[in-house]
N, C-alpha and C positions, 0 to 999 in steps of 0.2 A: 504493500500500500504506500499510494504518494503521502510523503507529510505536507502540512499545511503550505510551509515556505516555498515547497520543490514545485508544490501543486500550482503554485502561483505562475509556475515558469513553463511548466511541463502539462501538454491536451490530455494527460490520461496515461492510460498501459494497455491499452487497446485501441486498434482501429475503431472501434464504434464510440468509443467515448472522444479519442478525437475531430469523429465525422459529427457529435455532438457538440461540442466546442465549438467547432464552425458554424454549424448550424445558427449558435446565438451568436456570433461577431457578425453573421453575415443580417441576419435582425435588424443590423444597429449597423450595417453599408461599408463592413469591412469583409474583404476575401480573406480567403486562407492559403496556407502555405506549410502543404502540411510535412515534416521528415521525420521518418521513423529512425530513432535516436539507432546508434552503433557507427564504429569506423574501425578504421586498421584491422580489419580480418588478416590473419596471415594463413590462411586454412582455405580451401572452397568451401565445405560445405555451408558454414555459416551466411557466405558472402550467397552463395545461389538460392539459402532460404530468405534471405533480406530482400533478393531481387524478385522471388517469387510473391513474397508479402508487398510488394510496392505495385506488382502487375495486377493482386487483387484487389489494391488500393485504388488504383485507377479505374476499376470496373467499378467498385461499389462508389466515388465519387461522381460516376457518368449513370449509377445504375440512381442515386438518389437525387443529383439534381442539385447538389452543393457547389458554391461559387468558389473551389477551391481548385492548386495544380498539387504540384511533388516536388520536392527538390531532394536528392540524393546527392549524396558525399562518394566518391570515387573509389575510396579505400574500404569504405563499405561494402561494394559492389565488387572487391576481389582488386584492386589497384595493385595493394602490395602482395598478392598473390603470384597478378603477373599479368601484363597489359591486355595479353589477347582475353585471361578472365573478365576484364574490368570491360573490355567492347566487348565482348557478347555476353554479359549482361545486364549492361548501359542498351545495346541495341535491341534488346528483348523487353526490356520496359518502355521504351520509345514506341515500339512499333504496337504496344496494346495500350498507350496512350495516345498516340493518335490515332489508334483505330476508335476511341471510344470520346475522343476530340477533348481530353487534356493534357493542360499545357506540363512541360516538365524541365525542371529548373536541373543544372549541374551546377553544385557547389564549387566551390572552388576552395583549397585547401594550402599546405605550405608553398614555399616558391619551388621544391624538386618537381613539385605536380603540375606544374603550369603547363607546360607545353603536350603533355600528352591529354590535358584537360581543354586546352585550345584544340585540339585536333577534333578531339572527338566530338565538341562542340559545331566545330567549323562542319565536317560530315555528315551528322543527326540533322543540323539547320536546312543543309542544302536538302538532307533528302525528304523533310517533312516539309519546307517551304515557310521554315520558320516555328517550328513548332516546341522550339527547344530552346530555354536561356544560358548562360554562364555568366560566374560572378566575378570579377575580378577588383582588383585589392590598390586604392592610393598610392598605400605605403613603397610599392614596388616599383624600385626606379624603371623598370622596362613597362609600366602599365601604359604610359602613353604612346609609346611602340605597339604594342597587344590591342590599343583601340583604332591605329590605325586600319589592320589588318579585320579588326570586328566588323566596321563601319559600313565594308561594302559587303555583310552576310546578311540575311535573312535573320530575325530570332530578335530578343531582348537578350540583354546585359545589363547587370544587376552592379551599380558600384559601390564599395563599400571601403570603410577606410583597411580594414585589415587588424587581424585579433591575433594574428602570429609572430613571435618575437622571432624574428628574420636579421639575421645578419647586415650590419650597418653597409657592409661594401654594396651591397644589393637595395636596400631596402632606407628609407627615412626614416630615424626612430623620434625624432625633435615631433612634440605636437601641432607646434606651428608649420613645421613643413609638411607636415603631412595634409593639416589640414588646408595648404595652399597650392598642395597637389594634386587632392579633392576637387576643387573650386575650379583650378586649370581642366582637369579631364571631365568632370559636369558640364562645364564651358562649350569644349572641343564634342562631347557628345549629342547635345540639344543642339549643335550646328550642323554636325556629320551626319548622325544616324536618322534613320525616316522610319523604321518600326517600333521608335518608343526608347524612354530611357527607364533603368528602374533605380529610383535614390534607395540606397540601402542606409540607411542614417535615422537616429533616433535626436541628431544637432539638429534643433531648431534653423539655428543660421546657415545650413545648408539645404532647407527644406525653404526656405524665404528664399536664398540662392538657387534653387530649380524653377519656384515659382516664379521669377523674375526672369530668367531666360526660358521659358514656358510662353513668358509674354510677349519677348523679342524675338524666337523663333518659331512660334507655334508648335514646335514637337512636341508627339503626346508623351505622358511621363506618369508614373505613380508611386508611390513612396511606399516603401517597405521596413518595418518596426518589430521587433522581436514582443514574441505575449509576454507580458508582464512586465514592460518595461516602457512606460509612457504611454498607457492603456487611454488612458482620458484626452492625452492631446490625438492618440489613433481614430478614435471616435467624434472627437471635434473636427478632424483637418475632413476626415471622408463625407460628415454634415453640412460643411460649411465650405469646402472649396470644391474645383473640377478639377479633380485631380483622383482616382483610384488609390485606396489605401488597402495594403494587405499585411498582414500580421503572419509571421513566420510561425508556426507554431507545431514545435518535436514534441512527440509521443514515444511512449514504448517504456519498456522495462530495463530498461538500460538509464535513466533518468541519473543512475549515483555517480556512474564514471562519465555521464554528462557534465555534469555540474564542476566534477574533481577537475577535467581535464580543463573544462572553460577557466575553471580560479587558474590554475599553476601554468597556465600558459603567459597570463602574465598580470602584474599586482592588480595593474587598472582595473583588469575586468571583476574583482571583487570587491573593488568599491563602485564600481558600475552598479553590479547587483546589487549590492548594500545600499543605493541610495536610492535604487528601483525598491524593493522591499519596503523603505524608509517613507516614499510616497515622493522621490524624485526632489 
């Protein structure tokens, strides 16, 4: 059983408690975004029953009529298992979400993942015609390189600033540059891309910052916020502006080594939480 705090974070330990979850954001004019919690499989078995549970997921959210997609983590799916694992069973939940017409998010993960997660993205996009997102991460000095190459695919792209304590050589670890790297490739997006941008940002001043170039370039765009974590501005911004708001929201029974790994990946993010909990 969830405890009180985790429950706050976490849709449930079952697909039907998180297709109920949804259910009530969607009420109240928020989508969902739903991952079943697990990563780093070093095993098949695990990683092909995680793929198996995401294919019924996408049936039973096309079979009820919930305004929600999926987003899967890579190393869940067999990544560190070993690449041909991770595309055919990346290409077996694609192909019974667009058969049953939802959308299906790739996470995006450390910087060693990047390029085989660009790939698979770039292939799924072309061959559903857009049917498939990736997220990619500020912090990473090559992300404005990685949006050029986004720009002319099919699909959304999710940007967010990055929760992975990444090597300085590679990566911005200053909060100011990071969030002035945000701002640049926001910028370069809502001017580039013609299928939609998605703000992954819980910063107000980067959510006024989409809005604003929303208004000087009309790309459509919608903001995406993790459950539990600025619930009441989620609900205000989807009320009150035109803008689509979806709320990330992991289920599963895996909820402890959720939590453990998001604190120790690095201090922020448990004062993040701690202040989510605290009422922001």
């Amino acid at each position: 059983m969830i405890p009180p705090i985790a429950n706050d974070f976490v849709a449930g330990e079952t697909p039907e408690a998180a297709l109920a979850h949804v259910d009530e954001i969607n009420a109240r004019g928020v989508a969902g975004i739903l991952n079943l919690l697990g990563e780093h499989y070093d095993e098949r078995p695990p990683a092909d029953a995680d793929a198996d549970a995401y294919v019924a997921l996408v049936e039973a959210i096309a079979d009820r009529g919930t305004d929600a997609c999926v987003s899967v983590k890579p190393s869940q799916i067999g990544l560190d298992v070993g690449d041909a694992v991770f595309e055919e069973n990346l290409a077996r939940i694609v192909a019974a979400a667009d058969a049953a017409g939802v959308f299906v998010w790739i996470d995006m993960e450390d910087h060693e993942t990047t390029d085989v997660t660009l790939d698979a993205f770039e292939r799924h996009a072309r061959e559903t015609d857009g049917g498939v997102g990736v997220c990619v991460q500020a912090n990473l000095k090559r992300t404005r390189e990685d949006l050029d190459r986004l720009a002319e695919l099919p699909g959304k792209v999710r940007l967010v600033k990055g929760a992975y304590d990444e090597p300085g050589e590679i990566a911005y670890r200053e909060k100011r540059r990071v969030d002035e790297a945000y701002r640049e490739d926001l910028a370069f997006m809502f001017e580039a891309f013609d299928d939609g941008v998605a703000v992954g940002s819980h910063d107000p001043a980067m959510i006024e910052h989409a809005r604003e170039l929303h208004a000087e370039f009309g790309t459509p765009y919608e903001v995406q916020m993790l459950m539990g974590v600025r619930e009441s501005a989620q609900f205000d911004l989807a009320a009150n502006e035109d803008v689509t708001v979806y709320q990330y929201a992991p289920y599963g029974d895996k909820w402890f080594s959720y939590f453990y790994r998001r604190i120790r990946e690095r201090k922020s993010n448990a004062l993040f939480a701690l202040r989510a909990i605290l009422g922001n």
